[in-house]
C-alpha positions as CSV (number, residue, x, y, z in Angstrom):
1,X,0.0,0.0,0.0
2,X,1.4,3.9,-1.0
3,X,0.0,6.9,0.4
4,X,-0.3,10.1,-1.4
5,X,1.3,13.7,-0.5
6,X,-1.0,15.8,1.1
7,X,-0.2,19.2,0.6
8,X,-1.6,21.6,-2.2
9,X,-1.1,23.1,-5.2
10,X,-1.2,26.2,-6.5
11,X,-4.0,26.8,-9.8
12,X,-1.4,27.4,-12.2
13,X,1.4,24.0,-11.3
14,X,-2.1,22.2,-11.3
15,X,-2.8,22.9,-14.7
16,X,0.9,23.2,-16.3
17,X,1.2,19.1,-14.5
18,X,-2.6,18.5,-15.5
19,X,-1.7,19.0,-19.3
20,X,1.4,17.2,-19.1
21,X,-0.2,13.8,-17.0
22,X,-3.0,14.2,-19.7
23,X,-0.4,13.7,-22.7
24,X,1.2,10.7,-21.6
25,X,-2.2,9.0,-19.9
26,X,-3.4,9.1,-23.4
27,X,0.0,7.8,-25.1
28,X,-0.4,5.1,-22.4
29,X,-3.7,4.3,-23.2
30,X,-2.5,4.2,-27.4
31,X,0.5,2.1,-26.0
32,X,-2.5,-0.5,-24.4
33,X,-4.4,-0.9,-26.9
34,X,-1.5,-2.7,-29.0
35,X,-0.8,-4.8,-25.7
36,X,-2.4,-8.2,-24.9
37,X,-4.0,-7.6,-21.4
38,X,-6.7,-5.0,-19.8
39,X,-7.1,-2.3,-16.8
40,X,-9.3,-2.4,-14.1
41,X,-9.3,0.7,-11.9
42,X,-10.9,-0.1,-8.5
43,X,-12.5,3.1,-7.1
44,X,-12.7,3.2,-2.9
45,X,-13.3,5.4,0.3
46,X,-14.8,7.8,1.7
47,X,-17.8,9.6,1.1
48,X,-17.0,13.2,-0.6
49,X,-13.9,12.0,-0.7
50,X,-13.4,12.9,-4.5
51,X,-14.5,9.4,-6.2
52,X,-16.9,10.3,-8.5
53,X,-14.6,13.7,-9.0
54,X,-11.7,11.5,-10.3
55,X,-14.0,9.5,-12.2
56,X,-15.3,11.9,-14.4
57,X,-11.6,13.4,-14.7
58,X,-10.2,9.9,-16.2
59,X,-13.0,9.8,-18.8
60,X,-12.1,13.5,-19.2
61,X,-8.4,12.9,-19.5
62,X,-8.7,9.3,-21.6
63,X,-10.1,8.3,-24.8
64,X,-13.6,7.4,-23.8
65,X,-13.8,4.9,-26.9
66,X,-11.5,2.4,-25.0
67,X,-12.9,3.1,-21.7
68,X,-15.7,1.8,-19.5
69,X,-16.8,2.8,-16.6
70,X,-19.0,1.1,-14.3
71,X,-21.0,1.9,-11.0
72,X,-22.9,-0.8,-8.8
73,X,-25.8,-0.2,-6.6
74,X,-28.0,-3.0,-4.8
75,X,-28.2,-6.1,-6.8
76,X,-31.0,-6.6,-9.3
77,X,-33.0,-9.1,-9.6
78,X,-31.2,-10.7,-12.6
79,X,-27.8,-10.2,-10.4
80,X,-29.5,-11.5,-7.2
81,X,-30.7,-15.0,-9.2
82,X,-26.5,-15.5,-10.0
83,X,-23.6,-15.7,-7.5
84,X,-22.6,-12.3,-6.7
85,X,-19.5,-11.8,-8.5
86,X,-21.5,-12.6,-11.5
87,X,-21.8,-8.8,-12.5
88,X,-18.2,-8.1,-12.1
89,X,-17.3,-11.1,-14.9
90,X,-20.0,-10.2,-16.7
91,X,-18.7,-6.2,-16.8
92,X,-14.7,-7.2,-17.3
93,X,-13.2,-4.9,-20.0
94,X,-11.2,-6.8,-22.9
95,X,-7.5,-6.8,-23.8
96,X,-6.0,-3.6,-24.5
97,X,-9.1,-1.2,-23.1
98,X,-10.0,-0.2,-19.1
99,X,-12.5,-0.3,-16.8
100,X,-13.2,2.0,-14.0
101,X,-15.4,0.3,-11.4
102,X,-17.1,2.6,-8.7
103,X,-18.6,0.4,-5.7
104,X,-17.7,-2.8,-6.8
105,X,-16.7,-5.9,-4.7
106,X,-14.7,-3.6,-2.5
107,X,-16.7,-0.8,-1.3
108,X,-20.1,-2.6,-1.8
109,X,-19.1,-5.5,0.5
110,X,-17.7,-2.4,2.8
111,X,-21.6,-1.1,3.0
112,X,-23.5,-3.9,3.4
113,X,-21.5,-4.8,6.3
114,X,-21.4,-1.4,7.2
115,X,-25.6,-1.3,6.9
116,X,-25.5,-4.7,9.3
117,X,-27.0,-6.3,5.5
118,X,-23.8,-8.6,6.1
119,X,-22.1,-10.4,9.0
120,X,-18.8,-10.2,9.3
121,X,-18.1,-13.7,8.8
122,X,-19.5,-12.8,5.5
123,X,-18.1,-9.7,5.3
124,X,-14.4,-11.3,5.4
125,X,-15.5,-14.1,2.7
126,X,-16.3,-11.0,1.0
127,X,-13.0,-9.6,0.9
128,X,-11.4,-13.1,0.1
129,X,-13.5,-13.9,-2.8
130,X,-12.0,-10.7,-3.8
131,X,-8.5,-11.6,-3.8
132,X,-9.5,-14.8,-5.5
133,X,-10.6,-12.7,-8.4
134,X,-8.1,-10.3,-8.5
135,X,-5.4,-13.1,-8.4
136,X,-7.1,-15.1,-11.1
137,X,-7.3,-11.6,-13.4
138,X,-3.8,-11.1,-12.7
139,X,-2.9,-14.8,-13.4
140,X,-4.3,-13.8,-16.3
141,X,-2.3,-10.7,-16.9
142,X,-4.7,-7.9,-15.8
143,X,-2.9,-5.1,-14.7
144,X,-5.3,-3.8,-11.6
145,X,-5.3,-0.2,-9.9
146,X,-6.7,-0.1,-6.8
147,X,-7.5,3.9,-5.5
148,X,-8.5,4.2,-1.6
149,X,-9.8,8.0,-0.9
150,X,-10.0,9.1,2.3
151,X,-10.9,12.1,4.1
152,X,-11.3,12.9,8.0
153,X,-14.7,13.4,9.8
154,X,-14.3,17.0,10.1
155,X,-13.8,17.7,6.1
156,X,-16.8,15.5,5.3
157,X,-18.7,17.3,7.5
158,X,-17.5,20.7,5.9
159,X,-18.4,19.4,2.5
160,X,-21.5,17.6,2.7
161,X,-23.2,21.1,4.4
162,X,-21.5,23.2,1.5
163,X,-23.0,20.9,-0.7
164,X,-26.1,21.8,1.5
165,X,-26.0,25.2,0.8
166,X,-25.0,24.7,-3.4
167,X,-28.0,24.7,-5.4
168,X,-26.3,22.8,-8.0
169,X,-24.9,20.5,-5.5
170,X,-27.8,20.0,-2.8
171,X,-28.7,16.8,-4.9
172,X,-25.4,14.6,-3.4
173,X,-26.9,15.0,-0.3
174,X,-29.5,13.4,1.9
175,X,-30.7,11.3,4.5
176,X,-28.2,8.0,3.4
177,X,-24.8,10.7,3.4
178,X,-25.9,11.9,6.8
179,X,-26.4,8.6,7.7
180,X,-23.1,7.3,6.8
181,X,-21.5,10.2,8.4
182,X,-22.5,9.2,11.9
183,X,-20.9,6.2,11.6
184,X,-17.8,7.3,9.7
185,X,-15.8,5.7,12.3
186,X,-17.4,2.5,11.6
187,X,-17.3,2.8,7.8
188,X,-13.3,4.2,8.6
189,X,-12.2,0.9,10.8
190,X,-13.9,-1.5,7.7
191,X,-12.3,0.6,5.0
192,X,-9.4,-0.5,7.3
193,X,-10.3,-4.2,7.2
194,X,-10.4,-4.2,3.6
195,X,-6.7,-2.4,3.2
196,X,-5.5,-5.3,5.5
197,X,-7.4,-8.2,4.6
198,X,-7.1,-7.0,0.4
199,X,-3.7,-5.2,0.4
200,X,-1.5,-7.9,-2.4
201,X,1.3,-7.7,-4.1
202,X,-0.6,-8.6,-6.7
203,X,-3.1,-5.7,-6.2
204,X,-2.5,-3.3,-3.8
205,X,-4.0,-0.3,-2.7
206,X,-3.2,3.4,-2.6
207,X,-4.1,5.6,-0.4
208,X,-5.2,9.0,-1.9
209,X,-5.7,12.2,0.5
210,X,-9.3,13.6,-0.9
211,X,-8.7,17.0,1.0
212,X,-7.4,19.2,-1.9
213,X,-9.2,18.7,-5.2
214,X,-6.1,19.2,-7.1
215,X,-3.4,17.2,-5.0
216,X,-6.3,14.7,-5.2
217,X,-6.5,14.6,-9.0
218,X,-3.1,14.2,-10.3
219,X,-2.2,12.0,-7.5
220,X,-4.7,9.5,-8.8
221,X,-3.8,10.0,-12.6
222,X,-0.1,9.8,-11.9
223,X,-0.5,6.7,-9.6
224,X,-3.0,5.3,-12.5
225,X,0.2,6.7,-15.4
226,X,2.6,4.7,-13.0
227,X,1.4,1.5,-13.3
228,X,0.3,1.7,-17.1
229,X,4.0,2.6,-17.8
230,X,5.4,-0.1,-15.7
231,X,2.9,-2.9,-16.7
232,X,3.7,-1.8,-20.7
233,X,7.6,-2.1,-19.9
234,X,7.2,-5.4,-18.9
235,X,6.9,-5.1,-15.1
236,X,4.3,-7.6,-14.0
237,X,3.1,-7.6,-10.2
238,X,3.4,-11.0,-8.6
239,X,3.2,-12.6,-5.4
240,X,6.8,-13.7,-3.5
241,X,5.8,-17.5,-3.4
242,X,5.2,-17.3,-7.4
243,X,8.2,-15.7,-8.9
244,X,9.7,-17.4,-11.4
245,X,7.4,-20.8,-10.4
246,X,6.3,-23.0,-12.9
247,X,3.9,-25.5,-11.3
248,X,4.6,-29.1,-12.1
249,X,1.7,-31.9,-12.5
250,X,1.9,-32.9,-9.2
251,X,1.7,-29.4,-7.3
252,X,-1.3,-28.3,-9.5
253,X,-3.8,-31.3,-9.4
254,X,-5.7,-31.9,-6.2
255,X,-5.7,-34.8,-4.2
256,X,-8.3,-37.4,-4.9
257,X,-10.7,-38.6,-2.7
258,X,-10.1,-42.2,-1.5
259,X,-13.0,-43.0,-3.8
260,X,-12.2,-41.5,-6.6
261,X,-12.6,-43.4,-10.2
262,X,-10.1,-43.5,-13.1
263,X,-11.2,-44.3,-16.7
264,X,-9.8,-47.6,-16.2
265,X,-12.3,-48.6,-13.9
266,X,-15.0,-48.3,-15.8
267,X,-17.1,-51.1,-16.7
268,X,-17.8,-50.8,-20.8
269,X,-19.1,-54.4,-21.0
270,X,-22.5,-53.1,-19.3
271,X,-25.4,-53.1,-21.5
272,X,-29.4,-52.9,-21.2
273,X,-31.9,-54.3,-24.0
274,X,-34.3,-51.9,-25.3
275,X,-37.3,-53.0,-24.0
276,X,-35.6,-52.3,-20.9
277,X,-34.2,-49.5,-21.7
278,X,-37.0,-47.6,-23.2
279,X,-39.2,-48.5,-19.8
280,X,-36.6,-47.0,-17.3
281,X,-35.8,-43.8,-19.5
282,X,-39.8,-43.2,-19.4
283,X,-39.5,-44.1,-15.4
284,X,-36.2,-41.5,-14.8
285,X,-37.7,-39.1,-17.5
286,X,-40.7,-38.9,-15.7
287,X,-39.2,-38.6,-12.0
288,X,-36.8,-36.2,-13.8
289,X,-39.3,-33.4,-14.8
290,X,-41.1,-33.5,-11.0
291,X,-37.5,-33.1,-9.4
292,X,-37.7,-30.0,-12.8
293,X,-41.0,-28.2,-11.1
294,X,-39.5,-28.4,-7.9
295,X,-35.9,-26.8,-8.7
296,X,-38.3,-24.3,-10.4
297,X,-40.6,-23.5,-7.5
298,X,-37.7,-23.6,-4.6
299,X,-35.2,-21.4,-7.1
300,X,-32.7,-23.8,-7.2
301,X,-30.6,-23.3,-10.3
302,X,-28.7,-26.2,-11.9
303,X,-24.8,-26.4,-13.8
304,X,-24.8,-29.5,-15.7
305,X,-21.8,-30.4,-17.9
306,X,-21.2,-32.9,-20.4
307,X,-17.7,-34.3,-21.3
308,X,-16.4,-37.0,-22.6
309,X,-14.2,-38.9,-26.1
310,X,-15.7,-37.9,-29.6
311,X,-18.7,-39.6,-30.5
312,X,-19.1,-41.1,-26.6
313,X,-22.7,-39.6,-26.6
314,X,-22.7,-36.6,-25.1
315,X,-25.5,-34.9,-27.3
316,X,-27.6,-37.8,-27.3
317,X,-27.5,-38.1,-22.8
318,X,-28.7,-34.1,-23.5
319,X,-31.1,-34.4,-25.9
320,X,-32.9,-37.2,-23.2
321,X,-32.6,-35.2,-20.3
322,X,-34.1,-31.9,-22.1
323,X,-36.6,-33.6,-23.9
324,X,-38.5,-34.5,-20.2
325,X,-38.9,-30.7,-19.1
326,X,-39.8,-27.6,-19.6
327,X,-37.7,-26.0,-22.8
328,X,-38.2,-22.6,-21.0
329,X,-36.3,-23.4,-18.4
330,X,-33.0,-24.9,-19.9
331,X,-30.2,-23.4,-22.1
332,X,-27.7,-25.9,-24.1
333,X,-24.2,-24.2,-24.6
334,X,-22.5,-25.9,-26.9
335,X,-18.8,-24.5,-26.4
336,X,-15.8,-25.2,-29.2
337,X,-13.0,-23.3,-29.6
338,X,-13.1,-19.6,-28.2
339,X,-14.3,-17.1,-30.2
340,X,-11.9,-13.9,-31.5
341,X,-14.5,-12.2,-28.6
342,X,-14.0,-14.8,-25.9
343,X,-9.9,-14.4,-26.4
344,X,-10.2,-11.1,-25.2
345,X,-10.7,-12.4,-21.5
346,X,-10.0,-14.5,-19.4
347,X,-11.1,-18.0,-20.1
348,X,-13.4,-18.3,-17.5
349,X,-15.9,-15.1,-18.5
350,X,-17.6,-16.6,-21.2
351,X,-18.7,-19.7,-19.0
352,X,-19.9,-17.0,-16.2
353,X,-21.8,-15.5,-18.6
354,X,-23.8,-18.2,-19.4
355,X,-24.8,-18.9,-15.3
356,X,-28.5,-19.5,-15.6
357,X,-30.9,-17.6,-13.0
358,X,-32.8,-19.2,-9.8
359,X,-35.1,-22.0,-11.0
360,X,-33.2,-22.5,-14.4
361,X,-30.8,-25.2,-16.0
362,X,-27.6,-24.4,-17.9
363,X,-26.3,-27.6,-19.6
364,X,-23.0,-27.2,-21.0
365,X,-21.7,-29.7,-23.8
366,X,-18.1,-29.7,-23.1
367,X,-16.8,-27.0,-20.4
368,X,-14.5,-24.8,-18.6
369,X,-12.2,-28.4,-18.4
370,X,-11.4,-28.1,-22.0
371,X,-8.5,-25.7,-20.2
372,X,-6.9,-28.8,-18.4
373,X,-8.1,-31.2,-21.6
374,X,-8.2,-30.4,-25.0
375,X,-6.3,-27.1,-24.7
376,X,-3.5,-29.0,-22.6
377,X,-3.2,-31.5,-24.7
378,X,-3.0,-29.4,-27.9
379,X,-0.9,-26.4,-26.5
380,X,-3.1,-23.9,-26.9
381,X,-2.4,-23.6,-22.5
382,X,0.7,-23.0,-21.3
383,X,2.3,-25.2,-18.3
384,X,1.5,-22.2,-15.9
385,X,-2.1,-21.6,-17.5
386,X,-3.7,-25.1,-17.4
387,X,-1.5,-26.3,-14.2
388,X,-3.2,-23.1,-11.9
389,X,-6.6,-24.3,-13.7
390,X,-7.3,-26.7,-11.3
391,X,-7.5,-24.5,-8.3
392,X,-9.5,-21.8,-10.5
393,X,-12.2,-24.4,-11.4
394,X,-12.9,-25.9,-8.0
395,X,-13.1,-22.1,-6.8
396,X,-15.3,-21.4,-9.9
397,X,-17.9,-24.1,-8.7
398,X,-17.3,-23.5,-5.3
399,X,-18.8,-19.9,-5.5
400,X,-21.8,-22.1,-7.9
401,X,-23.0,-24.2,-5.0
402,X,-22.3,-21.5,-2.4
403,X,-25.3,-19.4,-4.1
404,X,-27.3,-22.5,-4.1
405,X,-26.8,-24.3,-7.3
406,X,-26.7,-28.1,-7.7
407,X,-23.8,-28.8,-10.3
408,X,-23.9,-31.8,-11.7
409,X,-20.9,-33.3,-14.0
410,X,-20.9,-36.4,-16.4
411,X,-18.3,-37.8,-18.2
412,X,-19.1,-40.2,-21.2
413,X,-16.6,-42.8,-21.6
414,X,-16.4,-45.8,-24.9
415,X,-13.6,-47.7,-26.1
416,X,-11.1,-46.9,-29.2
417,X,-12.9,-49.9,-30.9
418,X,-16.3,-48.3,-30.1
419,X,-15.3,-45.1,-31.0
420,X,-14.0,-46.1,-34.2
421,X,-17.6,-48.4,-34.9
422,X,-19.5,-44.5,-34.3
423,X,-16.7,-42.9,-36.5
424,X,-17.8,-45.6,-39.4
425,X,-21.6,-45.2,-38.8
426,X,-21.7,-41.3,-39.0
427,X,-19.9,-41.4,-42.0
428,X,-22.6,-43.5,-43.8
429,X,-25.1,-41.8,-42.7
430,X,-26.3,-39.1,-44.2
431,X,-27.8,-36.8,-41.5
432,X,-24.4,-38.0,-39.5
433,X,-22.1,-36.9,-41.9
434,X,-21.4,-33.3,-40.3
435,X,-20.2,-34.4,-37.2
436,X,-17.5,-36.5,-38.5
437,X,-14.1,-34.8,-39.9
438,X,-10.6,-35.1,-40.2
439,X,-10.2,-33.9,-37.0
440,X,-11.7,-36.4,-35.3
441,X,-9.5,-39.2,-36.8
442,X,-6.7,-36.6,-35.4
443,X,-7.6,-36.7,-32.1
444,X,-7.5,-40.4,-32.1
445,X,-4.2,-40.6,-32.0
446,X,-4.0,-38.8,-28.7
447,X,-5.9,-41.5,-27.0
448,X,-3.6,-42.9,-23.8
C-alpha cells in the first residue's frame, strides 16, 4: 500500500502538470491498446472523498472509446438469481481497453457490512472472494489499480453542508450521506479491514488524500500513469511465493478422494436391452421433470456439464434429459473453440456468462475443463495456465454451489474400438455426416 502527499497546489502547477499527465495518460492508453492484457481501476473510500470527481476526470483525460466505466448499486434481480460476482465477470473490459469500477466488490461489501446487510463472517468471505478474483485476473495478466480515498470526519462534514447550501450540488446530499457520516468511524475501521485483509502484491492499494481537489487529482492519474507505464515495460506484479514458479503436475492437481474413479475402472461391457431400456428412460424421464417443477418453484438453479471422447454420446445423454422438461427453463451451450470475442478475457468469462438464474438449467456440452483437456493437450495452455486451472475451477464451482446451485458433472466414456464403430456409422449416414471430420481421426491418435 502507497499513500499520497497531502499538501496543495497552487491553480497554475495544477494545470501546467494536469496538461502534461493528460499527454502521456493518453499515449499510455494508445501504448494499451496494442498490448495483450486489460485495466481495471478499483475506485474506494470515503464519502466526498473525491470518487466520482476522479472519475469523471479519467474519462475527461482518456479516450472514452477504450474506456468503460462502471457503477454498482443493490443487486437486481437478474444479479440477485447469479452468485454475486457474476456482475463483475459479466462487466470485465477486454485486452488492451480499461474499466473504471465505482462500488464494486470492494466498497459494496464495505456497506453492506457497514448497513448490518452482512455479518462479518461474511463480510471477510467477501474480501477473500476478492483476492481470489483479483489473483485469477492477474494470473491472467490484468494489470489492476486499486484507489482508496479518504478524508477525516471533520472535512466530510464541511463538505457535505456546503453541498447543502450549493443549489447545484444539494442533490449529493441526503438522508443516506448523513447517515453514513455518523458512523464514519465505523465505515473508517472497515475501509481499514479491507486495506488489511485486500492489500496484495498482486493488487495493492493506494491511499489518496481527498482533502485538496487538485493534489487529489493528479495523485490519482499519476499513480493510474505509473502503473500503465510499468505494466507496458514489462513489469508484472506478482506474489513472492510465485516468482519465477512453474507449477509441475503434481503441485497443480488436487488430491483425490479415497473413492475416486479412473477411466480404467470403468465397466464398458454393461449393456441394457431396449425394451428395458426404453421402460426405465420413461420411469427416470418422468421422476426427472417433477424433481424439474420443484428446482423451479424452490429457485434452485442447476450447472450441468457434459464431457467425454468424440462420438461417446454426449449430445444424445442431452437431448434425453431436455426432452422431459420444460424447454423454457433450460439453455444448451455448446462450447468449441473460443471465439476472436472470448480471447479477449479471461477464459473463465464466457462460462460465467452463461450462469442461468434461480429455477433455471444451464447444460454445458463440453466446459471450462477443456483448459486442463483439450487445450493442454494441444498447447493452446501453457504449463503455468492449465496447471493453476485446477484451483481456479474448483473455486469457480465453489462460488456455484455457495449461491445454491446443484452442479452436476458427467463424463461419457467408450472404447477406441467403439469409438471407431461410431466414426464408421456417421460417415454412412447421411444426416451424420457433419459431425465426423478429419479432425476427429486426429484426435484419435492422442488417446492414452
Amino acid at each position: 500500500m502507497t499513500t499520497t502527499d497531502t499538501s496543495d497546489l497552487s491553480k497554475n502547477e495544477f494545470e501546467q502538470r494536469e496538461a502534461r499527465l493528460r499527454a502521456e495518460l493518453l499515449q499510455a492508453q494508445f501504448d494499451l491498446r496494442q498490448a495483450d492484457f486489460p485495466v481495471l481501476v478499483i475506485i474506494s473510500g470515503i464519502d466526498a472523498a473525491g470518487r466520482s470527481e476522479t472519475i469523471d476526470l479519467f474519462n475527461k483525460w482518456l479516450d472514452v472509446r477504450h474506456l468503460q466505466t462502471f457503477a454498482y448499486r443493490l443487486p437486481s434481480d437478474e444479479e440477485r438469481d447469479r452468485p454475486p460476482f457474476w456482475r463483475y465477470w459479466r462487466d470485465l473490459p477486454p485486452r488492451g481497453k480499461i474499466g473504471i469500477y465505482y462500488s464494486g466488490w470492494h466498497l459494496g461489501a464495505v456497506l453492506e457490512r457497514a448497513e448490518r446487510r452482512m455479518k462479518h463472517g461474511e463480510f471477510k468471505h467477501a474480501l477473500a472472494l476478492a483476492n481470489l478474483f483479483e489473483q485469477q485476473l492477474v494470473d491472467d495478466g490484468a494489470l489492476v489499480v486499486k484507489l482508496m480515498f479518504h478524508i477525516s470526519r471533520e472535512q466530510l462534514h464541511e463538505r457535505l453542508r456546503a453541498w447543502e447550501d450549493d443549489p447545484e450540488k444539494s442533490w449529493r446530499v441526503g438522508e443516506k450521506q448523513w447517515r453514513r457520516y455518523k458512523h464514519f468511524d465505523r465505515l473508517k475501521k472497515l475501509h481499514e479491514e479491507d486495506i488489511e485483509r485486500t492489500d496484495t502484491p498482486i493488487a495493492p492499494w493506494t491511499l489518496i488524500d481527498g482533502a485538496h481537489p487538485r493534489r487529489r487529482a493528479l495523485a490519482a492519474g499519476e499513480e493510474l500513469l505509473a502503473a500503465l507505464r510499468a505494466r507496458l515495460s514489462g513489469h508484472v506484479r506478482q506474489a513472492p511465493s510465485a516468482l519465477n514458479k512453474e507449477p509441475s503436475l503434481e503441485s497443480s492437481r488436487p488430491e483425490l478422494s479415497a473413492d475416486a474413479l479412473s477411466l480404467a475402472d470403468v465397466d464398458l461391457s454393461q449393456a441394457i436391452d431396449k425394451q428395458d431400456y426404453e421402460a426405465q428412460l420413461a420411469q427416470w424421464q418422468g421422476a426427472w421433470n417433477q424433481l424439474s417443477r420443484q428446482a423451479f418453484e424452490h429457485g434452485i438453479p442447476l450447472v450441468a456439464i457434459f464431457e467425454g471422447w468424440d462420438a461417446a454420446g454426449k449430445g444424445g445423454a442431452i437431448r434425453r434429459i431436455t426432452s422431459a422438461i420444460d424447454a423454457r427453463q433450460y439453455r444448451v451451450v455448446r462450447i468449441g473453440a473460443p471465439t476472436q470475442q472470448e480471447r479477449q478475457f479471461h477464459y473463465l468469462w464466457r462460462f460465467w456468462r452463461h450462469l442461468p438464474r434461480r429455477g433455471c438449467f444451464t447444460i454445458f456440452d463440453r466446459s471450462w475443463y477443456g483448459r486442463v483437456l483439450v487445450e493442454r493437450v494441444e498447447g493452446f495452455a501453457t504449463d503455468a495456465q492449465w496447471g493453476r486451472a485446477y484451483e481456479e475451477i474448483n473455486a469457480f464451482e465453489n462460488q456455484l454451489v455457495e449461491h445454491g446451485a446443484a452442479v452436476a458433472k458427467f463424463w461419457i466414456e467408450i472404447s477406441p474400438d467403439e469409438q471407431l464403430r461410431r466414426f464408421a456409422s456417421r460417415e454412412q449416414t447421411d444426416y451424420k455426416q457433419y459431425k465426423i471430420g478429419e479432425e476427429d481421426y486426429r484426435n484419435r491418435e492422442k488417446w492414452p
